[in-house]
C-alpha positions in Angstrom: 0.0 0.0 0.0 3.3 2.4 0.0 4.1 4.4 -2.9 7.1 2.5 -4.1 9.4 4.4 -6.9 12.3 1.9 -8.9 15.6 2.7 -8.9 18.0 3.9 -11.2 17.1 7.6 -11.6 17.4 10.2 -13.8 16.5 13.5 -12.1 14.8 16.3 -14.2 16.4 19.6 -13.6 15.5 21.3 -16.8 16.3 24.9 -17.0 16.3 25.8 -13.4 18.7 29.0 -12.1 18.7 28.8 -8.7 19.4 25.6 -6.3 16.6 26.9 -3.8 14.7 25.5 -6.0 16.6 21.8 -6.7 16.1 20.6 -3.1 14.0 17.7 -4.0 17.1 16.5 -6.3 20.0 18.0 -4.3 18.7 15.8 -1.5 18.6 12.7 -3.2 21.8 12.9 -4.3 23.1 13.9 -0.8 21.5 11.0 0.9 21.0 8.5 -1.7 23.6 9.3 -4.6 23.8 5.2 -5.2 20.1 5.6 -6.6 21.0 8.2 -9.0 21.8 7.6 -12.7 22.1 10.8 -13.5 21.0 14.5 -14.6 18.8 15.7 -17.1 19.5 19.6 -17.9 18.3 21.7 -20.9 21.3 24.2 -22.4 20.4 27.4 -20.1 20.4 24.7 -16.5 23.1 26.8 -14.2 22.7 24.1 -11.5 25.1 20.8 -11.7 24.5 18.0 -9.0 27.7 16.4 -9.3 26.0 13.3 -11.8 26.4 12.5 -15.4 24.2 14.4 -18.0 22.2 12.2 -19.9 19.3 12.5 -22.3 16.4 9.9 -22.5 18.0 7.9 -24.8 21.2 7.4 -22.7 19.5 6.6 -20.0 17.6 4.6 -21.0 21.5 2.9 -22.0 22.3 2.6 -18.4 19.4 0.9 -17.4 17.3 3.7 -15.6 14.0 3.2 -14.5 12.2 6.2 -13.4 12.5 10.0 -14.1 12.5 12.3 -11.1 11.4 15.6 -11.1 13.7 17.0 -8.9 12.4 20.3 -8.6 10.3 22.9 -6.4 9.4 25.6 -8.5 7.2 28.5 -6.8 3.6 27.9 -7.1 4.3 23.8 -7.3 3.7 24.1 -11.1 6.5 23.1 -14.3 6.9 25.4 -17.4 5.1 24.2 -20.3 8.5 23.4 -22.4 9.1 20.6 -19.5 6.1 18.8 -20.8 7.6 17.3 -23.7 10.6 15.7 -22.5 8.2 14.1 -19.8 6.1 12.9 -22.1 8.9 11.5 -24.0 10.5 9.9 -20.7 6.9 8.2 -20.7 6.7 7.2 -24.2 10.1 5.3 -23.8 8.9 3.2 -21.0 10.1 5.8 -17.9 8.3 5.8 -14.5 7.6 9.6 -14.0 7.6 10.1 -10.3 7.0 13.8 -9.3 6.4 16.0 -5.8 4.7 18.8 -7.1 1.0 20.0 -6.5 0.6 20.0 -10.3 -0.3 16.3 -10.8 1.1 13.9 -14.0 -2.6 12.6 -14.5 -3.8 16.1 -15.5 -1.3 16.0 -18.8 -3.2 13.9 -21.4 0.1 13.9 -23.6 1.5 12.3 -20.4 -1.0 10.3 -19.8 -1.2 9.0 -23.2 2.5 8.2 -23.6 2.5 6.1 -20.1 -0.2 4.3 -21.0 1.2 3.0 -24.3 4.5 2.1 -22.9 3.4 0.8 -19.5 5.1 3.3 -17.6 3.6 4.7 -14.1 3.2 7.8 -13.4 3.5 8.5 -9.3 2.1 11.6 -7.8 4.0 11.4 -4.7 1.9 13.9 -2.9 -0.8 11.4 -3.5 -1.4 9.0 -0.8 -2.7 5.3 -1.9 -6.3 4.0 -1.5 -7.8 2.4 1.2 -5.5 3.4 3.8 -6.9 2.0 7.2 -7.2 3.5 10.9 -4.9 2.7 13.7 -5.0 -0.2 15.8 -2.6 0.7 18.0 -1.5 -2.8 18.3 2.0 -3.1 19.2 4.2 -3.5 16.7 8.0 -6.0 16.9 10.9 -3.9 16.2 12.3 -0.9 17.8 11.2 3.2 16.6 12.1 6.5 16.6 10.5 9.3 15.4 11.8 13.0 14.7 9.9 15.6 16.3 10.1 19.5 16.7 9.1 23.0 17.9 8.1 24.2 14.6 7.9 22.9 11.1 10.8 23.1 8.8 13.1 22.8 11.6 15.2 19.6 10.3 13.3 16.4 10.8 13.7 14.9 7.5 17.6 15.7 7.3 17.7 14.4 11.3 16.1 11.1 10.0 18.8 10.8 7.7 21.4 11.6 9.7 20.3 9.1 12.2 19.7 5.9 10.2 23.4 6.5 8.4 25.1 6.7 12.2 23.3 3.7 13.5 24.2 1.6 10.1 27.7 2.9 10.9 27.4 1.9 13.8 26.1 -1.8 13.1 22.9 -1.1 14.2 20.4 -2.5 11.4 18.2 0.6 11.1 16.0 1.9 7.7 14.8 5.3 7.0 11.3 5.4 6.7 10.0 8.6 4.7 6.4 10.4 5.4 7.0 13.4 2.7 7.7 14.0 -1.0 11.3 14.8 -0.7 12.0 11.5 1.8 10.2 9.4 0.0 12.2 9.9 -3.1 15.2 9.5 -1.4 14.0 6.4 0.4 11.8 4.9 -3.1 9.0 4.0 -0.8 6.9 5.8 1.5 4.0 7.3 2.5 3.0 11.0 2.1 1.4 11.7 5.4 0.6 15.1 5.0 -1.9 14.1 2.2 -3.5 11.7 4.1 -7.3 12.0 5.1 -7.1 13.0 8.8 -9.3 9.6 10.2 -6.7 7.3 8.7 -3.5 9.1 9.5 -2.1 7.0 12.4 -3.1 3.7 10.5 -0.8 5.4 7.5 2.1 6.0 10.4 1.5 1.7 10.9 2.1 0.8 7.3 5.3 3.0 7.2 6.6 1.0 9.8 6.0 -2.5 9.8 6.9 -5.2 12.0 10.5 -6.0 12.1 12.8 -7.5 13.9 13.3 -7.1 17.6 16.8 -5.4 17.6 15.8 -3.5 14.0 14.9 0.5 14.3 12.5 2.5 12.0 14.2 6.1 12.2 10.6 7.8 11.3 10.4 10.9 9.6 8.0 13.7 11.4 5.7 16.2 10.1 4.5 19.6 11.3 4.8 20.2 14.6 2.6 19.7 17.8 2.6 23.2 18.4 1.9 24.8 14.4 -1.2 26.0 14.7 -2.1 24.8 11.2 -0.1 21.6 11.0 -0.6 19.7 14.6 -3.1 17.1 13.6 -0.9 15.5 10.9 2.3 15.7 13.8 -0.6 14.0 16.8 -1.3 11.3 14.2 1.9 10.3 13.0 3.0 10.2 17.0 0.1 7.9 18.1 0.5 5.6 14.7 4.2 5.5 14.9 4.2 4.3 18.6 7.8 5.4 19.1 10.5 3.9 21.8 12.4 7.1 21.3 11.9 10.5 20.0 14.3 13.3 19.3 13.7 17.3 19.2 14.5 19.2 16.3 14.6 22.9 16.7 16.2 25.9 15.0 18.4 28.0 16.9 17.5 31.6 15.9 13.4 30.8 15.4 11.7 32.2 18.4 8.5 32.3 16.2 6.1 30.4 14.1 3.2 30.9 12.1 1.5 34.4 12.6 3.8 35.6 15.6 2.9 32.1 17.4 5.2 31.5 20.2 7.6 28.7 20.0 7.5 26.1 23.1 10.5 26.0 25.2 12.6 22.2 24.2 11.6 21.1 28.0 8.0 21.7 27.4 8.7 20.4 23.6 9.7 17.3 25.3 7.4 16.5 27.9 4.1 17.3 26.0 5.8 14.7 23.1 6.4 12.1 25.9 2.9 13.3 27.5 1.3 12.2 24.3 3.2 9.3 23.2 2.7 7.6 26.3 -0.6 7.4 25.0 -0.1 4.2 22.9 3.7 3.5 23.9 4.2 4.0 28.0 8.2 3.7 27.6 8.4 6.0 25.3 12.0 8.2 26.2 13.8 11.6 24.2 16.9 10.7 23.2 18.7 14.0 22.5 18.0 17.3 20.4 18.9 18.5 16.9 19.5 22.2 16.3 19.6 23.7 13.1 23.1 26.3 14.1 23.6 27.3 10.6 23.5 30.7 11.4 25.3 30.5 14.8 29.4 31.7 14.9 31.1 28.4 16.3 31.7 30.1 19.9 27.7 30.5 19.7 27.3 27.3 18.6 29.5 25.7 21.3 27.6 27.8 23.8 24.2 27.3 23.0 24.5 23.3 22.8 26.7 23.3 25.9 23.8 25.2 27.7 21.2 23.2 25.9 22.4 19.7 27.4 23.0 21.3 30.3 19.1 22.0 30.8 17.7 19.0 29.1 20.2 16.4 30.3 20.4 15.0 26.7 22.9 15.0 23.9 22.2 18.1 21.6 24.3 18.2 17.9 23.7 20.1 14.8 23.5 16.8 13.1 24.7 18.2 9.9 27.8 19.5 11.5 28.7 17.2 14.4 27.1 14.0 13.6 24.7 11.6 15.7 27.5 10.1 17.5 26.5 11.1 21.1 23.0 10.3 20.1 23.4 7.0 18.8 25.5 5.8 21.6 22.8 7.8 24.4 19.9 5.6 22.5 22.0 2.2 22.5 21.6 3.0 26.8 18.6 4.2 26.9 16.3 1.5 24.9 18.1 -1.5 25.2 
């Protein structure tokens, strides 16, 4: 029932200017670069990933399965000149997998072409049929689940960051994605944020399935408890997730979120996430905090951490800049 996209890709970039608006590819070549084929660019592309160009034909040469549109434009919607080369990545047998809000199924050319050939066409953003509700059974296997004060505060990128320290350090552990971007980078998922609100925590099940007893599910959040507009999606992927072990994300300069709404303190982040998750998981624990210090000197940086674990009594890392080290080896204590 998860979306589920086949590897090798080729990643659309077309004739895009500026790399705020590649994330969707950028990140799947930071995080899984073994995935990725290569590059499609038009003449007038300034961004480069780091991949070999290729056109249709050639990849189809080195075995590629799916094109990616790997990027965000504003407004969620592709210039018309795009349309073609989709069409003809669907015409030559291509799974076209995209993220935007503009869906493939409303291009009849597209349409038309995949049908022919056989090729899918995945709307990420589109969550599949018949989802169910949550039983709240307990599932085998061991989960954690990002978490944060606000959205857009590093969950996804924490995820990440935590299932490559555990594998390094021989912990079996999988990334499981809840969002566009992850799900790409994982080629499966489920895009929780799309999901009708009643079946939400039965979604969070399916995403992580039973497993082995010493295997973790590093479970990546949405929203935020405290968002305003976006706490129902973060409640339900808590209670369907069932967590052993949460961590807090949180940007260090953010004091607030949507329309001038306060941010929590991390303490009261932490205890209304444990509050809550006790709910359906009673041992639930928070294992450290990630802070986004991109925008911090290093003397602040060292500060505000230092002061951080200080209050909380829990490893805090800019996991982008010091790893998960101290959080991996905290968890290995604290859920054995």
């Amino acid at each position: 029932m998860k979306i589920e996209i086949n590897p090798p890709y080729l990643i659309l970039l077309g004739d895009v200017k500026n790399s705020d608006y590649v994330k969707t590819g950028l990140g799947i070549v930071q995080w899984s670069r073994e995935l990725v084929a290569g590059q499609l660019r038009f003449n007038d592309c300034l961004i480069d990933m780091g991949v070999p160009d290729m056109s249709i034909s050639e990849a189809l040469e080195h075995g590629v399965k799916s094109l990616i549109v790997g990027v965000n434009p504003v407004g969620g919607q592709l210039p018309e000149s795009w349309w073609s080369v989709i069409e003809e990545a669907a015409r030559s047998g291509l799974d076209i997998v995209s993220g935007l809000h503009e869906k493939l199924n409303n291009h009849k050319g597209v349409v038309s072409a995949a049908q022919k050939s056989g090729a899918k066409l995945i709307d990420v953003r589109s969550p599949p049929v018949n989802l169910p509700v949550g039983t709240h059974i307990k599932r085998q296997g061991k989960r954690l689940l990002t978490v944060a004060t606000d959205c857009a505060s590093g969950k996804k990128y924490t995820a990440l960051a935590m299932t490559k320290y555990l594998n390094q350090a021989k912990v079996d552990a999988t990334f499981r994605a809840t969002g566009q971007t992850g799900i790409m980078i994982a080629g499966e998922g489920i895009p929780i944020d799309s999901v009708i609100a009643d079946f939400i925590s039965g979604a969070s099940e399916l995403v992580s399935p039973n497993n082995n007893e010493h295997h973790w599910d590093v479970i990546e959040g949405q929203g935020s408890l405290f968002h305003p507009g976006y706490s129902g999606v973060s409640l339900g992927l808590l209670h369907g997730s069932q967590p052993d072990a949460i961590i807090i994300c949180h940007d260090a300069l953010r004091t607030v979120s949507f329309e001038g709404h306060s941010l929590p303190s991390i303490q009261e982040c932490i205890d209304i996430h444990l509050t809550m998750g006790r709910i359906n998981n009673p041992k639930i624990v928070c294992v450290g905090v990630c802070v986004n210090t991109s925008q911090l000197s290093k003397d602040q940086r060292d500060d505000y951490l230092l002061n951080l674990e200080n209050i909380t009594g829990l490893p805090c890392v800019d996991p982008l800049i010091d790893g998960c080290e101290k959080i991996v080896k905290y968890l290995n204590g604290a859920c054995k």
